[in-house]
N, C-alpha and C positions, 0 to 999 in steps of 0.2 A: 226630559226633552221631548220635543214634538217627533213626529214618524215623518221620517224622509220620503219625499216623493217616489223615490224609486225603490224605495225599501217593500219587500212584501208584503207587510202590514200596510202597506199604504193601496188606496182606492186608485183602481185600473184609469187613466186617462186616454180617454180614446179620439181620435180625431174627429173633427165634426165635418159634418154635413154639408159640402163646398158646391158651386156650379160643376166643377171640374169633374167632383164625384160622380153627379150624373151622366154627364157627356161620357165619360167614359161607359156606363151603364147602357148608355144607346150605341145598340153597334149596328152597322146598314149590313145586308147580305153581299153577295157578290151582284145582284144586278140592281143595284142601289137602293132598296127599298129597305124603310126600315123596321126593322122586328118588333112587334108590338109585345110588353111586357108591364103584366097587371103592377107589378113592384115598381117599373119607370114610372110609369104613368100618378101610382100615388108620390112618387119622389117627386115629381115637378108639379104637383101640386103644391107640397109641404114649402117647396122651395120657392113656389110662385109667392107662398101666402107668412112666410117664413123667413124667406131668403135673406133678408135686413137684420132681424131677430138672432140667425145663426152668425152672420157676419158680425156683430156684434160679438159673440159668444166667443168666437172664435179671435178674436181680436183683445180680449181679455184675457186668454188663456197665458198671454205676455206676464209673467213675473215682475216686478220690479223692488231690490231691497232698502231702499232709500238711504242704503249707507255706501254703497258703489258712485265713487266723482264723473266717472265715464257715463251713469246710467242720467238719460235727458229728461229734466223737470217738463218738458213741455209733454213728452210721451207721455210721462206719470199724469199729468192735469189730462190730456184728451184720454185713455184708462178710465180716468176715477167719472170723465163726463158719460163714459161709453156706459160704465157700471150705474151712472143713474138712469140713463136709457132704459137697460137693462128691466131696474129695479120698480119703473115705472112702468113696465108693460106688465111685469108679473105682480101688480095691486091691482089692472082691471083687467083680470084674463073675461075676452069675449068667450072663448069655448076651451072644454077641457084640453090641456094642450096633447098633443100625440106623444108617443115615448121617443122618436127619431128626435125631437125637440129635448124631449128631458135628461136623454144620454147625456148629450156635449153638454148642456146645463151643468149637470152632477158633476161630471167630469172637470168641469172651467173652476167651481166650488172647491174640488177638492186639490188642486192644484194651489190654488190660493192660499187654501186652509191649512194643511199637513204639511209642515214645515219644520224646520230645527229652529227651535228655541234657543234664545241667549241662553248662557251660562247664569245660574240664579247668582243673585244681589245676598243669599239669605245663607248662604254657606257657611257663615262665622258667625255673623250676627244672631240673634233668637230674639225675635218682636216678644218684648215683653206687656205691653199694652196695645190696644188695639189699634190707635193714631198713629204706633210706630210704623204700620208696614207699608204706610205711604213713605216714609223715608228709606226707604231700599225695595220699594217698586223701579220696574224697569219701564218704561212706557213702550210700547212697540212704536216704529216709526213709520211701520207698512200700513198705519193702523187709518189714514184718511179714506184707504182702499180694504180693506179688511173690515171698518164698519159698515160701506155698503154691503160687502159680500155676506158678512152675518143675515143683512137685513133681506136681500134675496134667496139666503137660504129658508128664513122663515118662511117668508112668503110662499116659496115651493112645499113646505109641510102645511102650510096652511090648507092651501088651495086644491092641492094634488089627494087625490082618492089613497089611500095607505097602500090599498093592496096592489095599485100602479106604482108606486113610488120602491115598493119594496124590493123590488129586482133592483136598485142603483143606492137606497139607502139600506147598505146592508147589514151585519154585523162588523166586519172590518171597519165598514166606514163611521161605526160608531165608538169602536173601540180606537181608534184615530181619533176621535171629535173630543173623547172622554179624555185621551192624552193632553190635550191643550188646555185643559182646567190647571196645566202647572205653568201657566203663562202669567207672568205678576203683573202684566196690566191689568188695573182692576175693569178696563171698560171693555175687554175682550171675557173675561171670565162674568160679565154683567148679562153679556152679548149671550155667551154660550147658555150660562145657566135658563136664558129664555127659552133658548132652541132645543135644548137638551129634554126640560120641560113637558115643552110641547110635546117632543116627538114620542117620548115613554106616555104621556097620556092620551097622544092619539094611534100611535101603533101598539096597541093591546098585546099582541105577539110577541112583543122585544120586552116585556117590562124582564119577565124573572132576569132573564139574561142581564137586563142592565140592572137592575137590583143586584146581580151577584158583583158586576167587574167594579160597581162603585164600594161593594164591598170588602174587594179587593184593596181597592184604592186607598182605605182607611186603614188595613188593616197593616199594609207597605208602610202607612206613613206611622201607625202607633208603635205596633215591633220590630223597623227597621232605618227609616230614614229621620225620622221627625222634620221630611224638610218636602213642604209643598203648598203651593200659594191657594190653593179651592180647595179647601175643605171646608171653610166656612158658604160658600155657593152650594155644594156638594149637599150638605144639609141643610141648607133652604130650600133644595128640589125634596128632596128627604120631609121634610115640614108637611108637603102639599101630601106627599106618598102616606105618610104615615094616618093622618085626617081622613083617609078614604081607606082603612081599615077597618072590617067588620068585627063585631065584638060576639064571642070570645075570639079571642089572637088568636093566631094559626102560631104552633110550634116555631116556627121559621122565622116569624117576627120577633116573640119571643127573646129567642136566641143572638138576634140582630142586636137586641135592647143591651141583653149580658157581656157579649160577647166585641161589640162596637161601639156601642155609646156608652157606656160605664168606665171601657178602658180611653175610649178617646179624653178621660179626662186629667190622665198623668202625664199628657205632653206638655214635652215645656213650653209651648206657642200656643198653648189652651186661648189664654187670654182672647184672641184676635177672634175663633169663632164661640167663643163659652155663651152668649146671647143664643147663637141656633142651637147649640146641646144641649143648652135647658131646656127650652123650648120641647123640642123632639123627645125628651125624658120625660116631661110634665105631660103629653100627650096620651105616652104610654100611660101615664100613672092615671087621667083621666077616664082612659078607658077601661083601663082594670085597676081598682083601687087597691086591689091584692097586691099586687106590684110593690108599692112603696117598702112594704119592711126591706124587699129585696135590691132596692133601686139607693136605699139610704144606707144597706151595708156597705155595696157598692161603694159609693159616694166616700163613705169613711174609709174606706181602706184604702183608697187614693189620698186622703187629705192631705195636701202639701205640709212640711213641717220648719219649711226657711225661707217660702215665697208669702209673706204677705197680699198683695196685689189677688195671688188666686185665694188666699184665704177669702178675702170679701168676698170674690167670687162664690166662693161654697157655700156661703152663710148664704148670701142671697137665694140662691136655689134650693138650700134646706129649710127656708120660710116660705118658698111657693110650694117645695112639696109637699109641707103641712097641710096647706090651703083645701091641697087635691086628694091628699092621702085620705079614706072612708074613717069616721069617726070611732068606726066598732075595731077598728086595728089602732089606735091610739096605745093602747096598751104594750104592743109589740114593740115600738119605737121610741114611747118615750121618753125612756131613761136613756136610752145610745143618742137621741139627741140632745137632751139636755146635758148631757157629759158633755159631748163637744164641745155645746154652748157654751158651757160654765168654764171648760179651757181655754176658749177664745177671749171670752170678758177680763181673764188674766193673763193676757197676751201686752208683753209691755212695748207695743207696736199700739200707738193711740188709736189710728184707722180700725183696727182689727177687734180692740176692746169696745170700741165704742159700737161698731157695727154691731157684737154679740149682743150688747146690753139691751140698742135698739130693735131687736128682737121681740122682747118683750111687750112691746106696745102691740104686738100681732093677737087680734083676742083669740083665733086660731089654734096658738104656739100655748098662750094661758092656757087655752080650754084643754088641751094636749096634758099641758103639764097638771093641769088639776088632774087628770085622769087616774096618774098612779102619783100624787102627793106623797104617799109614803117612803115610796122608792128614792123621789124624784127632790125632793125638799134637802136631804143628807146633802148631794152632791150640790146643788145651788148654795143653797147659805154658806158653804162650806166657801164658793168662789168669791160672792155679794164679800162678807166679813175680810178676805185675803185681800180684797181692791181697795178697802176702808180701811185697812193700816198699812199697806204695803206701797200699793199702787203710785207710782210718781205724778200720774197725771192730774191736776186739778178736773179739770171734762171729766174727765174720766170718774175720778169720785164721786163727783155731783151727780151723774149720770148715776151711777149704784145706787146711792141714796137713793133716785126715785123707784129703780127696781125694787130695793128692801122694803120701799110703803110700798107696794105692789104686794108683795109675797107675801108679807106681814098679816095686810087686809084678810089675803085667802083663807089662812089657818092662822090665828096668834098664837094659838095652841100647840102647835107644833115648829112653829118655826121656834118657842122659847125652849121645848124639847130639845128639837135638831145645833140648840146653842149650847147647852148642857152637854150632848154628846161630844159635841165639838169640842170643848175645853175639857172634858174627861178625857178625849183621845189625846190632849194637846197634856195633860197629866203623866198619861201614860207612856203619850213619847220621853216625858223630859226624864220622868222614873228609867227609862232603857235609856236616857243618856247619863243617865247618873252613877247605873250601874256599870255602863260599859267605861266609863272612865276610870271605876275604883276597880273593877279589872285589869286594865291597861296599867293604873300605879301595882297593883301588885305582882302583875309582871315584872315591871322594871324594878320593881325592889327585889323580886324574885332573882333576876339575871345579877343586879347587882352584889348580892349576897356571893352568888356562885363564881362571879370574877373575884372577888376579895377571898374567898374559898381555894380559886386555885391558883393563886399568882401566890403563896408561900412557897405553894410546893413547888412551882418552878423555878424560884428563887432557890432553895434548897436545893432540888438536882443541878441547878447550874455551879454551885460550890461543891457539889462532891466530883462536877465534871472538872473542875479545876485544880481539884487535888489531888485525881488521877494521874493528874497533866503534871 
């Protein structure tokens, strides 16, 4: 939920800047004359040159929830004209604006902003596709007045010097901004993810800081809630950060890769942001090709084993990792991927088989698997031949076929080898089923023998017990 305005995480609102304020600030002596004061003097300038500007400010500070029958649409409409007023003086600031000016600003923003969120839509549900989460999206209703305010928040990071702005845009205030990423309108978290943006790339100061709490962020939603509407935003700010890493990675990044984007992929609402995790994973692997063994164990030891849907998911992001992974480590990886592979093309889920098989058209993935042929041929033909007598699906078979003239082409030589083995082991299976069968009869003749063994004799004692009797 969002941080209540009056809650102490939330950004101080302080009153603005009024006529009143200064009158009171001029006070006459006792024989009327009055006290000249360097601080009045610049107030009634601010105010001469201001005074509309802050009357504005101040006049938006009005709240409105658009779900209140007592609260008046006409208020709401003169608000939302006040906020383009607003939003149109801060696109052409004449001069740097003063800080008397940017308090009650900040302060109008954050009142706006920092708010309590509806109760989420996603409690029960789990968006299992990405289309899904527009259906148990909340729209906000504040939200004709909450786009402008987004849009004058930018504008003041725009415009505003960093190191002016940093006294009212502070850490509170961004650890507040960072809360509303769990707002399921997507046109508020569209909004944010702009601002948010910006301000980590232009306040150089704040980045570790916000690097760490969105870290946080991820880490709330992998081992403990799985329920939060921006994570997919979260890692599109993530995209731009990652791109502007110098090569070799600082440990810290690193660690970010192992420890947050690897595990963010065992959530069950993957789906909805799985396009930015790959992404951000393919990055890493970019910049250090050494990565990959590490980034594809990763990957497998999350493999879903009942969600089809993330299966393709995985296949697709284990064919761009190939792309990226350095050719001299091909060796390292390419039997754990062909294994997978070869278990997905026998996956009697048609999407999932057919996805593996298209694999193979990657010259990438070939060149990969020609690299340890020896290895890598056993577990393949072993899958190709199981799809070709087993497999129900006609696609599906056809599709093998053109894999096996594939494989074929590489070595004939050893694929007729790796067929040999294959029908030797299928030999040797059927020899341990043969024998574990005449095991099992000789048990049972075994046991049988020894019931016919002792039912005389207890025939026997029950006649000498009767003629006791």
């Amino acid at each position: 939920m969002g941080v209540l305005r009056n809650s102490p995480n939330a950004s101080p609102i302080k009153k603005s800047t009024t006529l009143q304020n200064l009158f009171d600030l001029e006070a006459n002596n006792s024989d009327g004359t009055m006290i000249y004061s360097p601080e009045s003097s610049k107030q009634s300038i601010i105010e001469s040159e201001y005074g509309e500007i802050l009357s504005i400010v101040s006049h938006c500070c009005s709240i409105f929830t658009f779900t209140d029958p007592l609260e008046s649409p006409s208020e709401q409409d003169v608000k939302r004209l006040k906020l383009f007023q607003l939003l149109s003086f801060m696109k052409k600031p004449k001069r740097p604006l003063p800080e008397e000016i940017i308090r009650p600003l900040v302060s109008m923003l954050s009142a706006n902003l920092f708010r309590p969120l509806p109760p989420s839509a996603k409690r029960i549900v789990v968006c299992e596709l990405p289309e899904d989460e527009d259906l148990f999206s909340t729209l906000s209703p504040a939200w004709p007045h909450l786009q402008v305010v987004y849009e004058i928040l930018l504008r003041i990071v725009l415009n505003i010097d960093p190191k002016v702005l940093r006294g009212y845009v502070d850490e509170r205030f961004l650890v507040n901004l960072l809360s509303l990423f769990q707002s399921e309108d997507r046109r508020e978290r569209d909004s944010l993810k702009n601002v948010y943006h910006r301000i980590y790339f232009k306040f150089t100061f704040y980045r570790e800081i916000m690097r760490k709490s969105m870290n946080d962020v991820f880490l709330h939603y992998i081992f403990d809630s799985e329920m939060h509407s921006g994570i997919g935003e979260l890692l599109e700010i993530w995209v731009s950060i990652i791109n502007g890493f110098t090569v070799p990675l600082r440990e810290e990044h690193k660690l970010f890769l192992m420890r947050v984007l690897i595990p963010l992929h065992k959530a069950r609402g993957m789906q909805v942001y799985h396009r930015q995790l790959a992404y951000c994973v393919n990055q890493f692997v970019q910049k250090e090709p050494m990565l990959g063994g590490t980034v594809v164990r990763g990957i497998l030891k999350y493999w879903p084993a009942t969600n089809c849907q993330k299966e393709v998911l995985f296949i697709d992001e284990l064919e761009e990792l190939v792309e990226n992974i350095d050719p001299d480590h091909y060796r390292k990886v390419a039997l754990l991927i062909c294994t997978q592979i070869s278990r997905c093309l026998n996956s009697l889920n048609s999407q999932v088989a057919e996805r593996a098989l298209y694999v193979w058209n990657n010259e990438q993935f070939v060149k990969m698997a020609s690299s340890m042929m020896e290895e890598v041929f056993p577990v393949v033909v072993e899958g190709v031949e199981k799809n070709l007598k087993w497999h129900w699906s006609k696609s599906v078979k056809q599709l093998t076929e053109n894999v096996k003239t594939v494989i074929e082409e590489m070595d004939p030589d050893l694929y007729d080898r790796c067929l040999k083995e294959l029908a030797h082991r299928k030999y040797l299976a059927g020899q341990e089923d043969i024998k574990r069968k005449e095991n099992w009869e000789r048990l049972e003749l075994a046991a049988a023998n020894n019931h016919q063994f002792f039912q005389p004799q207890n025939v026997y004692m029950h006649h000498v017990s009767e003629r006791r009797i």
